[in-house]
C-alpha positions as CSV (number, residue, x, y, z in Angstrom):
1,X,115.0,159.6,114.5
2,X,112.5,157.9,116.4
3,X,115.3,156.5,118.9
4,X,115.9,160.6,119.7
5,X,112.1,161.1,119.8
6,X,111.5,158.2,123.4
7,X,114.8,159.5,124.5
8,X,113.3,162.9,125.4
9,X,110.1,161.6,125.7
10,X,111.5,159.2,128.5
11,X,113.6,162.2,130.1
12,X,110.5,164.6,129.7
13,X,107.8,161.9,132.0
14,X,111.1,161.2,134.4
15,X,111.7,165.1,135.1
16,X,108.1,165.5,135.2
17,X,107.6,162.4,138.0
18,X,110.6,163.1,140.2
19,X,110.0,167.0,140.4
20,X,106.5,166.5,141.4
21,X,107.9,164.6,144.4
22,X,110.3,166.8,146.1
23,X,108.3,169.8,147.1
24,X,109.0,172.4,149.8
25,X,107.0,174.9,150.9
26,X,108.1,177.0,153.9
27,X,105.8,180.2,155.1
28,X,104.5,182.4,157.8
29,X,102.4,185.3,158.2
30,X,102.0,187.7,161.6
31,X,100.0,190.5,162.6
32,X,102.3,193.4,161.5
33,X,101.3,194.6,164.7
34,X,102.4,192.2,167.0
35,X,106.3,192.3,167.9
36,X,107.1,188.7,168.9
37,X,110.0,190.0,170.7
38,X,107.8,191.4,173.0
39,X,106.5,188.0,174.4
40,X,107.4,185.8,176.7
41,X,105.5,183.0,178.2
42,X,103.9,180.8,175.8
43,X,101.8,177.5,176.0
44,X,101.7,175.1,173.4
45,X,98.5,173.1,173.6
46,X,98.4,169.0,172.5
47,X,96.5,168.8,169.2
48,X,94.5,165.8,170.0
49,X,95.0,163.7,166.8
50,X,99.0,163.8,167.9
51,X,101.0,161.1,169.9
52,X,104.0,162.0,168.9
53,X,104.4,164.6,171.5
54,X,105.0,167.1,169.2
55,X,103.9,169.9,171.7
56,X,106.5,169.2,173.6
57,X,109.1,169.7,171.4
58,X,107.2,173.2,169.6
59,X,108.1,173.9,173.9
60,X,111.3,172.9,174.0
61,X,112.3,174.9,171.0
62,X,110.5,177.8,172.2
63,X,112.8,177.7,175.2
64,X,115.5,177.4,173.5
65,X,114.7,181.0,171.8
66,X,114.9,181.7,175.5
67,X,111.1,182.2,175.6
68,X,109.3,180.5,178.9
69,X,107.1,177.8,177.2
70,X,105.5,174.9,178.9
71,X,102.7,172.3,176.9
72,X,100.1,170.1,177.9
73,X,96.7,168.0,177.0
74,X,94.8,170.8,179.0
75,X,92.8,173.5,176.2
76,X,93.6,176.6,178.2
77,X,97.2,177.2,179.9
78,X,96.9,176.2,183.5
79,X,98.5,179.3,184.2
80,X,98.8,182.8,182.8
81,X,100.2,183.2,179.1
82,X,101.0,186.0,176.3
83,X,100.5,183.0,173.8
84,X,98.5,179.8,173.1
85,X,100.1,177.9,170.5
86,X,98.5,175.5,168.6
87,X,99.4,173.4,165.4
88,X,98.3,170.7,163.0
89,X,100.3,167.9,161.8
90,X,99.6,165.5,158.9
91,X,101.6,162.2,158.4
92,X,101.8,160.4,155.0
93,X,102.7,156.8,154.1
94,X,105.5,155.9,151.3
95,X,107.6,153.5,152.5
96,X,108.2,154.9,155.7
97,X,105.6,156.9,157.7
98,X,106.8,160.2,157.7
99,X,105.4,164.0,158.4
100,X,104.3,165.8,155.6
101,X,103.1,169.1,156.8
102,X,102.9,170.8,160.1
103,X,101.1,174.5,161.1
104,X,101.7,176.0,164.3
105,X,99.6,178.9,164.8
106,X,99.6,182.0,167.7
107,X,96.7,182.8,170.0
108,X,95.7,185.4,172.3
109,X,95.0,182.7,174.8
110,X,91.7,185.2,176.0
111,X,90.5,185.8,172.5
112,X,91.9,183.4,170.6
113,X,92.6,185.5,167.9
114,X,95.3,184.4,165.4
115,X,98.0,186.6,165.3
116,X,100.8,184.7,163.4
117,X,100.9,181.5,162.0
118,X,103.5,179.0,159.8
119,X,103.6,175.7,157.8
120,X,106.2,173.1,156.6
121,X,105.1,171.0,153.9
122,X,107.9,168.8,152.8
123,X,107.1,165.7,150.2
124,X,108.3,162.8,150.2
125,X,111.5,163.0,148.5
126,X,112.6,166.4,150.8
127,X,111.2,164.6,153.9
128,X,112.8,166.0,157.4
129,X,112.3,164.9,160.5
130,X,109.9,166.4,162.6
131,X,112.1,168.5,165.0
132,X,113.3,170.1,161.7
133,X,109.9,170.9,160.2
134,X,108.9,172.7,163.6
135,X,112.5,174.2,164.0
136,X,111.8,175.6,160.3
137,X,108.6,177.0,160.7
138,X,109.7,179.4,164.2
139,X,112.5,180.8,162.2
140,X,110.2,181.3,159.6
141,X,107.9,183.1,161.9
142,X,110.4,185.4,164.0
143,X,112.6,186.0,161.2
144,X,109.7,187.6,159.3
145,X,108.3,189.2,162.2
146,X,111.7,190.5,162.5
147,X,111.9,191.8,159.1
148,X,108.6,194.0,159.8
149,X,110.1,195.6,162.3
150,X,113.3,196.6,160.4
């Protein structure tokens, strides 16, 4: 009897543990009035905290998409630009270092105003790379800006 009783205790604290470790949380929200498809140049500023040149690859995706998108250090686009993207990444420790979350957010680049923004939060044990977490987080945001228009 009391063999049974730490047998589920012991499965209980272990489901409990391991299930508090592997979270994922992927979500956006945009401007119901804004039709993504509608822009075309963006520029996807350096958050200053970042190294990793994670800017450039937010860019690189962006042209993939077949959007024009260039980044840089610089806080306003050197030239002209429907958007002004911006994001925040956070990096955890456990074992490896690896990024936990990452928000990449849509400006007017002449008001600044917010018009859409994502995040990937991903702990430890559903870890992706970083290319993933950002390729994640623009589906996210142009498949639901997408689905508004539908």
């Amino acid at each position: 009897m009391r063999g049974k009783f730490f047998s589920k205790l012991i499965v209980l604290v272990s489901l409990i543990a391991f299930t508090g470790c592997a979270n994922v949380i992927v979500k956006s929200d945009s401007d119901p009035n804004v039709n993504l498809g509608e822009l075309k140049t963006f520029y996807v500023q350096n958050f200053a905290p970042d190294k990793r040149g994670l800017e450039k690859i937010i860019a690189e995706k962006l042209n993939v998409y077949g959007f024009n998108a260039t980044s840089g250090v610089s806080p306003t686009p050197p030239d002209s630009v429907d958007v002004l993207v911006t994001y925040r990444d956070r990096w955890m420790w456990d074992i490896t270092n690896y990024m936990i979350e990452i928000t990449i957010e849509f400006h007017d680049p002449e008001s600044n105003f917010t018009f859409t923004s994502g995040r990937s939060y991903r702990t430890s044990l559903a870890r992706k790379d970083p290319e993933v977490m950002i390729e994640e987080v623009l589906q996210d945001l142009f498949k639901r800006n997408a689905d508004k228009s539908i």
